[in-house]
C-alpha positions as CSV (number, residue, x, y, z in Angstrom):
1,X,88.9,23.9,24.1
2,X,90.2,21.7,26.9
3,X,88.1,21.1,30.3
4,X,89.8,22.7,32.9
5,X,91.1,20.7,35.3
6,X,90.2,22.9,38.6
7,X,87.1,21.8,38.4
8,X,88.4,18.3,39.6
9,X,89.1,16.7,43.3
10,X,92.2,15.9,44.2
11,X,91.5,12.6,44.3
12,X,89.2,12.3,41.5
13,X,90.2,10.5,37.8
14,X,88.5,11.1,34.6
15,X,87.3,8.2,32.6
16,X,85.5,9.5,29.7
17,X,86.1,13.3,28.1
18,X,83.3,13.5,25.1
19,X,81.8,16.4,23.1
20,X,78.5,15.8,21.0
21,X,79.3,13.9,17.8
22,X,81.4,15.4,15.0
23,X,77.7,15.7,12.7
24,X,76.9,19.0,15.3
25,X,80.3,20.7,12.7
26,X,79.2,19.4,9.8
27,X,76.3,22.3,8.7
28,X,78.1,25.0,10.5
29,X,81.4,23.8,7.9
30,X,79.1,23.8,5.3
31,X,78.0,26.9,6.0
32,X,81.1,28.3,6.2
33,X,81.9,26.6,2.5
34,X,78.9,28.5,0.7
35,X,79.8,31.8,1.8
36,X,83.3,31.8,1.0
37,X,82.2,30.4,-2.3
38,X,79.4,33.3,-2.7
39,X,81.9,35.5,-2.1
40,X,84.5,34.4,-4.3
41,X,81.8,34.2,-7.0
42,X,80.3,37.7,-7.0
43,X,83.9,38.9,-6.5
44,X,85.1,37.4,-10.3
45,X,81.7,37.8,-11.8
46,X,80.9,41.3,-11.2
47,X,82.8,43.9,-13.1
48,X,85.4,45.9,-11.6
49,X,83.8,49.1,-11.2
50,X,82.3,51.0,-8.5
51,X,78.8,49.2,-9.0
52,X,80.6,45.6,-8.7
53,X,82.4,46.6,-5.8
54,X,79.1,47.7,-4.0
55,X,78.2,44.4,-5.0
56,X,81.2,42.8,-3.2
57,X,81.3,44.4,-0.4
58,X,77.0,43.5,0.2
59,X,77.1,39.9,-1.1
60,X,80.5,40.2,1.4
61,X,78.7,41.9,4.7
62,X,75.7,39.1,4.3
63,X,78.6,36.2,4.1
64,X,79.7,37.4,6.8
65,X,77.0,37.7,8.4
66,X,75.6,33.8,7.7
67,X,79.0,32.3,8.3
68,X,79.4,33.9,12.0
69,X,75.8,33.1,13.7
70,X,75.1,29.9,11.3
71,X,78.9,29.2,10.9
72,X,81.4,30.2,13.2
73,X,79.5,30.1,16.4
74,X,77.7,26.7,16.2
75,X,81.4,25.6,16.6
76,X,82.1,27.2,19.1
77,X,79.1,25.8,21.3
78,X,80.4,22.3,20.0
79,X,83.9,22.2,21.3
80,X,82.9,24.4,24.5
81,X,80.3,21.7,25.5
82,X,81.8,19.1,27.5
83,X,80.4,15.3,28.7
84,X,82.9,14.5,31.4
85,X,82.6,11.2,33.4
86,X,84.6,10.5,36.1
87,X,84.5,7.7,39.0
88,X,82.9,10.2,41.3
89,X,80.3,12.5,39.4
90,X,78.8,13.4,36.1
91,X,80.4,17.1,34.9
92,X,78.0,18.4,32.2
93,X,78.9,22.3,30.9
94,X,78.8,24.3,28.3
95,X,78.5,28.1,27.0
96,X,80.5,30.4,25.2
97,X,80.9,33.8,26.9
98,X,78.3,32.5,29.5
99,X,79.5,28.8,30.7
100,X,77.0,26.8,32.7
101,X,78.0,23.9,34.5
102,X,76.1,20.7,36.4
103,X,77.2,18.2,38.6
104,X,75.5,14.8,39.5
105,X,77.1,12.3,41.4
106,X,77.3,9.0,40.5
107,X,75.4,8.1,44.1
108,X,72.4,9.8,43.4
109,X,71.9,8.3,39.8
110,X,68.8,6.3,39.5
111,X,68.3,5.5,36.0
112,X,70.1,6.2,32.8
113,X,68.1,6.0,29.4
114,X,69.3,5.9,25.8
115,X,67.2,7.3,22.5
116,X,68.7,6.6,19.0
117,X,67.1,7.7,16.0
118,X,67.7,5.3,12.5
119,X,70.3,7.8,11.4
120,X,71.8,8.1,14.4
121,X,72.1,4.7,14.7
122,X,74.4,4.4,11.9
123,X,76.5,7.3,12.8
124,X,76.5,5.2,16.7
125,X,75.6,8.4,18.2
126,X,72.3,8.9,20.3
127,X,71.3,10.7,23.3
128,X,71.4,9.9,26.9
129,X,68.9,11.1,29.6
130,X,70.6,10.6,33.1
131,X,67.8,10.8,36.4
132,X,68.7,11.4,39.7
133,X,67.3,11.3,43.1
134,X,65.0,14.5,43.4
135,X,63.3,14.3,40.2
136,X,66.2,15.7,38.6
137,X,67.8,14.6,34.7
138,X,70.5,15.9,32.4
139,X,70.0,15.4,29.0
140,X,73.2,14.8,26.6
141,X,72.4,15.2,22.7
142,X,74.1,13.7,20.1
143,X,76.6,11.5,22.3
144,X,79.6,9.6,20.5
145,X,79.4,5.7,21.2
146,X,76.4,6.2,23.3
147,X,76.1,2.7,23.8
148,X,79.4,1.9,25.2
149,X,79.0,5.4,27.3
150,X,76.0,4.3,28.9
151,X,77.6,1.0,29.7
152,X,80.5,2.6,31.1
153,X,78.6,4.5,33.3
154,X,76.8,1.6,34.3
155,X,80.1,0.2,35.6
156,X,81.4,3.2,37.3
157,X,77.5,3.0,39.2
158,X,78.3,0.0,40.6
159,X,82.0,0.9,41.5
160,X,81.1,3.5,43.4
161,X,78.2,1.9,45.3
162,X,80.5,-0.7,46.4
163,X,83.3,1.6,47.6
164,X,81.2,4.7,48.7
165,X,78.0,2.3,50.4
166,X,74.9,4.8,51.1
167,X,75.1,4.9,55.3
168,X,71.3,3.4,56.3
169,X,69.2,6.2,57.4
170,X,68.7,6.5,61.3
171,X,65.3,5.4,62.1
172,X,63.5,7.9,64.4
173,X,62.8,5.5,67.6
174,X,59.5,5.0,68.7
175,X,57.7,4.5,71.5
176,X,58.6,1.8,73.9
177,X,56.0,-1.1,73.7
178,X,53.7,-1.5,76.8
179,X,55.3,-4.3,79.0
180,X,52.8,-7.2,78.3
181,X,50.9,-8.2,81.5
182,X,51.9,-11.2,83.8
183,X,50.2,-14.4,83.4
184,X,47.8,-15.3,86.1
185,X,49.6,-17.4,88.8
186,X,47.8,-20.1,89.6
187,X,47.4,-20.3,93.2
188,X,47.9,-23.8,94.4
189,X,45.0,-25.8,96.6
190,X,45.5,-25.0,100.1
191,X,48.2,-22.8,99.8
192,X,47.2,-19.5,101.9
193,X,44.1,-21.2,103.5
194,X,43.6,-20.8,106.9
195,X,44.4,-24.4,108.2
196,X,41.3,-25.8,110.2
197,X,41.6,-26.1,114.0
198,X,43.3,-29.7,114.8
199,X,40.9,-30.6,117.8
200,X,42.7,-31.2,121.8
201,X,40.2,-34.2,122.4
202,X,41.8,-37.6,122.3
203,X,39.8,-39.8,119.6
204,X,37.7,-42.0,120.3
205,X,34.2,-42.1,122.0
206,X,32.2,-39.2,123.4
207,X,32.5,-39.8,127.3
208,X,28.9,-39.5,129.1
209,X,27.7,-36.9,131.6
């Protein structure tokens, strides 16, 4: 089932388009395999009477059964979950009848972790827990190539931080410092001093009486 493309900006490009690895359809084909082949078996083994043919048709109804919620439905929740990168936002959804979808943006992605158990190593498949600003992480299971994915999205990280830079915050402004006192000025000696009397007398000796 393809993604569908309303979901997307006008502007926006997708990069990567992944559903979990192919191992998610291989039980649920399985599946599917041993209840055709029960089927087919109780079908030539029993006798053709009306006792076989109750046989069948109960052998049949729990075939049925087993191949729709073990079978038939697994695969459907495999192709209808979608990991879609593009060079704006994370696009995680999934669900049948129900669909749920998440967005996180590639601005508000502050770590990206990968977990890889030995057999999913050798498949190349892991999964990738994504964190984002707000305490906030989507988990994708069973990831194709999680290695390159998570290098990928590594690379469109940085992309977008250097065309989309955060805008600094707006610091609230405080309150205006106290003007710092004058210095002292020194007064200089004699300056503002009442200047003694100059006396009238001539110099020279007191004259007698």
């Amino acid at each position: 089932m393809a993604f569908p493309d309303e979901v997307l900006t006008d502007e926006e490009e997708v990069v990567l388009h992944l559903h979990p690895h192919a191992k998610a359809a291989v039980a649920p084909i399985v599946v599917l395999l041993v209840a055709l082949a029960a089927v087919i078996l109780v079908w030539v083994m029993l006798p053709p009477n009306t006792g076989g043919l109750i046989g069948v048709c109960v052998v049949g109804a729990v075939a049925l059964f087993v191949g729709v919620t073990r079978g038939v439905w697994p695969l459907l929740v495999w192709r209808t979950t979608h990991y879609v990168f593009t060079d704006e936002r994370i696009l995680l959804q999934d669900g049948v009848v129900a669909r749920e979808r998440r967005d996180l943006p590639l601005n508000r992605v502050n770590d990206h972790v990968t977990h890889q158990s030995l057999f999913e190593r050798m498949l190349g498949c892991g999964t990738l827990t994504v964190d984002s600003i707000g305490e906030q992480s989507a988990v994708m299971a069973s990831v194709p190539k999680v290695r390159q994915v998570q290098t990928t999205l590594y690379e469109l990280i940085e992309i977008d931080r250097e065309l989309r830079p955060d805008d600094e915050e707006d610091e609230e402004p405080g309150p205006e410092p106290a003007p710092a006192p004058e210095p002292p000025v020194a007064r200089q000696r004699g300056v503002g001093r009442r200047s003694p009397r100059r006396s009238l007398r001539p110099a020279g000796p007191r004259p007698r009486r």
